[in-house]
VOTIVEX-338058 format. One record per residue (C-alpha): residue in one letter; chain; x, y, z. Coordinates in nm, 3 decimals, always signed. Layout:
<rs>
R  code  unit     east    north       up
R     A     A        X        Y        Z
...
</rs>
This chain:
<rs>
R  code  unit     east    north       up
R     X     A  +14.212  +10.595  +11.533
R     X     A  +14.072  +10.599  +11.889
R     X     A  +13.858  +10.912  +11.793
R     X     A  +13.674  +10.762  +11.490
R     X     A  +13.599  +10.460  +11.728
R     X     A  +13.437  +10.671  +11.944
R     X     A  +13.318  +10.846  +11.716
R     X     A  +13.169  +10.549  +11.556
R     X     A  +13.037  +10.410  +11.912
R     X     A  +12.851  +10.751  +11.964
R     X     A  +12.648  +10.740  +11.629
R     X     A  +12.562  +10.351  +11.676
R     X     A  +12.433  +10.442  +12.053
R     X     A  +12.233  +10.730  +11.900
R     X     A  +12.082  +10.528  +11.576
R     X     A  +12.002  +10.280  +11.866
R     X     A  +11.826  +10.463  +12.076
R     X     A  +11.618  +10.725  +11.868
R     X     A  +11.316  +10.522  +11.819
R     X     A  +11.296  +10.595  +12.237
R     X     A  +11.191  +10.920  +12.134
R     X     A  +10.901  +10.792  +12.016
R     X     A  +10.753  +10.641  +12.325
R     X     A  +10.727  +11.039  +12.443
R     X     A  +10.417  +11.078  +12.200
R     X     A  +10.185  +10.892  +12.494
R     X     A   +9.908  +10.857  +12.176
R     X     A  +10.128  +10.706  +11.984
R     X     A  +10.271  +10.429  +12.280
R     X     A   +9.918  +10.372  +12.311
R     X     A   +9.901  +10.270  +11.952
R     X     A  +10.206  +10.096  +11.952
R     X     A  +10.119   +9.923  +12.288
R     X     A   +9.779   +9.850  +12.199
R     X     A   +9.701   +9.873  +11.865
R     X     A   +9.488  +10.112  +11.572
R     X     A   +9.187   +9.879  +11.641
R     X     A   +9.193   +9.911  +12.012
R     X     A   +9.324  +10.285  +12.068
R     X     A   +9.034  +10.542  +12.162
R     X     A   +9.311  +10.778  +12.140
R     X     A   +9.357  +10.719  +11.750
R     X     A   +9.452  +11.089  +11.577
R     X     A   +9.551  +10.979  +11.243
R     X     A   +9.684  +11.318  +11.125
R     X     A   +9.867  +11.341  +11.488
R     X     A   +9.996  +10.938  +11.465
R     X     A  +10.123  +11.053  +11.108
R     X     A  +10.277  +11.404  +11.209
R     X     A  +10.469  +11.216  +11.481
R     X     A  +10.587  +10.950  +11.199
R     X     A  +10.681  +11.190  +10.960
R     X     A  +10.877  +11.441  +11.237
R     X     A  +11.102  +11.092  +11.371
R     X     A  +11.177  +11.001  +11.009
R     X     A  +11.289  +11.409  +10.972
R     X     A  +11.520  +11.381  +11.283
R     X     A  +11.791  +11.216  +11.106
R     X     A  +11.910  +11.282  +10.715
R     X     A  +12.032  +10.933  +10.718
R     X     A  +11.685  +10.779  +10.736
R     X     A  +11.537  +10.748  +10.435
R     X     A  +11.263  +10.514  +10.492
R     X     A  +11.130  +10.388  +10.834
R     X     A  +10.919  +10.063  +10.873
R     X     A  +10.663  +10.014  +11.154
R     X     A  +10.481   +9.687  +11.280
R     X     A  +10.223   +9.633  +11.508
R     X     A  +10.202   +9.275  +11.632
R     X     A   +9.874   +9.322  +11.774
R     X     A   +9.702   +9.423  +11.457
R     X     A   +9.917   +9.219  +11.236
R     X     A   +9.990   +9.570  +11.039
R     X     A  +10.293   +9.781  +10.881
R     X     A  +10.319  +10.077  +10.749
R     X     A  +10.625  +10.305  +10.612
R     X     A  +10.704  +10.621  +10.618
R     X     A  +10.938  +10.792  +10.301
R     X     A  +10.981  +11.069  +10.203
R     X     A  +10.838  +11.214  +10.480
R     X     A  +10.475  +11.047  +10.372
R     X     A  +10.328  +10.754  +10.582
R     X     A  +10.158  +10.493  +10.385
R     X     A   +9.843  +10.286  +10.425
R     X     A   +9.809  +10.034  +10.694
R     X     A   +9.822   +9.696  +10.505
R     X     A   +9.750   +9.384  +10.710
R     X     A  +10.071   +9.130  +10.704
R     X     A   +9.976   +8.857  +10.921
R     X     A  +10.326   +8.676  +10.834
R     X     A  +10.564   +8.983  +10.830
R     X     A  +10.705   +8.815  +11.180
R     X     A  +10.814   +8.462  +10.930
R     X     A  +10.978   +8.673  +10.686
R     X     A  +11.357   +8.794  +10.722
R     X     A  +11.504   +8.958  +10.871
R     X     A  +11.218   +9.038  +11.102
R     X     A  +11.238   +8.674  +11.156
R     X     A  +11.551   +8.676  +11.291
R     X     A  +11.536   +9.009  +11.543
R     X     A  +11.225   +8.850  +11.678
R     X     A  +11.378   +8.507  +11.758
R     X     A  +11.724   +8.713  +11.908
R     X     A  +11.775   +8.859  +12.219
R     X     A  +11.832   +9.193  +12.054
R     X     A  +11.583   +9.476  +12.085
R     X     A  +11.714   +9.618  +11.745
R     X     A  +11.924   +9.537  +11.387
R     X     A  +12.148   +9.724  +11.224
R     X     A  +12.129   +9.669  +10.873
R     X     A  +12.381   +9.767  +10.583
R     X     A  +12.241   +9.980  +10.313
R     X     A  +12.047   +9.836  +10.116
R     X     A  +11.836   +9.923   +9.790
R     X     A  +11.434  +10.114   +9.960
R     X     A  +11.138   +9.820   +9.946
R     X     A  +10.804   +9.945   +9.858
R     X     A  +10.725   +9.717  +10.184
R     X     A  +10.351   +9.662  +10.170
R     X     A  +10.273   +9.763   +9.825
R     X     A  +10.078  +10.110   +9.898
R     X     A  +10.436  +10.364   +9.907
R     X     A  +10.536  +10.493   +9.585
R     X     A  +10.931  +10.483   +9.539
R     X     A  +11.044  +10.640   +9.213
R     X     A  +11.383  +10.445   +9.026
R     X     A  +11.548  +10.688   +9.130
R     X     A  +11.567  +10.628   +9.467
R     X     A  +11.588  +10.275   +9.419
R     X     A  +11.961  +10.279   +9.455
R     X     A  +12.215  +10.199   +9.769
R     X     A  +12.297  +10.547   +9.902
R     X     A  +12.631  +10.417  +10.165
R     X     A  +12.744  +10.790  +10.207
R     X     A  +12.464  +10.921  +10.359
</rs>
């Protein structure tokens, strides 16, 4: 019983801290830190190759959301495509974005739950529309 716990710990810790690995790309923490609009360092094919390699690292992820308060944007990533940049100015109102921003978390850990086509521009075919819990 012990073992699964730890077990258990280990893959929470890890989930938790895998987005770090992102802050390696120093483009990419550019964009994050500064925004699209604002970053001379802006390599769309590189930002999306970086995107598309973090949402490979794991074959539990199946869909990865991004916002960038500075730009009021978000973009997904599935199936290994990034979508569009769409402009969501209240993203930060809605749940549960709402509520990680208004915490003293740095993260959420969400059950599984059925993939959004988030900002309108991903295409996500029925069926993959369905709560996968044994990934």
């Amino acid at each position: 019983m012990q073992r699964n716990a730890d077990e258990l710990d280990q893959y929470f810790d890890d989930m938790v801290n895998l987005p770090y690995v992102l802050y390696r790309n120093p483009d990419l923490f550019r964009i994050f830190e500064h925004g699209f609009e604002d970053s001379i360092y802006l390599d769309q094919s590189s930002m999306e190759k970086s995107m598309e390699t973090f949402y490979l690292m794991r074959k539990e992820i199946r869909q990865l959301r991004f916002y960038i308060a500075k730009d009021q944007e978000s973009f997904t990533v599935y199936n290994a495509t990034v979508s569009t940049r769409k402009h969501q100015p209240h993203l930060l109102k809605q749940n549960p974005m709402k509520q990680l921003y208004n915490s003293e978390q740095k993260y959420m850990i969400e059950p599984p739950h059925r993939l959004e086509n988030y900002n309108n521009v991903a295409i996500v075919p029925q069926s993959d529309q369905t709560i996968d819990a044994s990934s």
